[in-house]
N, C-alpha and C positions, 0 to 999 in steps of 0.2 A: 442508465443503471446507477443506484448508490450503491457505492465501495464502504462501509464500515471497517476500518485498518485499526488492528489493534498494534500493540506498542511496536511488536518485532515486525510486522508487517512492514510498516513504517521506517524502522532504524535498517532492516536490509536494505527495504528498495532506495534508500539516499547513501546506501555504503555499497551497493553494488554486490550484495554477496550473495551468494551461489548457494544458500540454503533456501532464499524466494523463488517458486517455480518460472519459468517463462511466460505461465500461463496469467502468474499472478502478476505478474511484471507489468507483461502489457497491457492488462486488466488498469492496473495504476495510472498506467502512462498515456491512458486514452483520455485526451483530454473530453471527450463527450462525456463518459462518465465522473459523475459529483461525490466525490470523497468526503467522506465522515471521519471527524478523532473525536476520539472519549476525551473529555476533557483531565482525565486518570494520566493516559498519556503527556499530556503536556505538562 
């Protein structure tokens, strides 16, 4: 699956915080699926 992570998607899931669901977490953390950034974000 591709993950498209926009900016906060992104700054929660490497600050750990509790406003990214579990669901989206481990969505992230799978490393099977291929993660996209806007280059907006960077």
């Amino acid at each position: 699956m591709r993950l498209l992570l926009d900016t906060h998607a992104i700054l929660w899931f490497f600050a750990g915080h509790a406003r990214l669901s579990d669901r989206g977490r481990d969505l992230i953390d799978n490393q099977e699926h291929q993660k996209l950034i806007s280059v907006a974000s960077v």
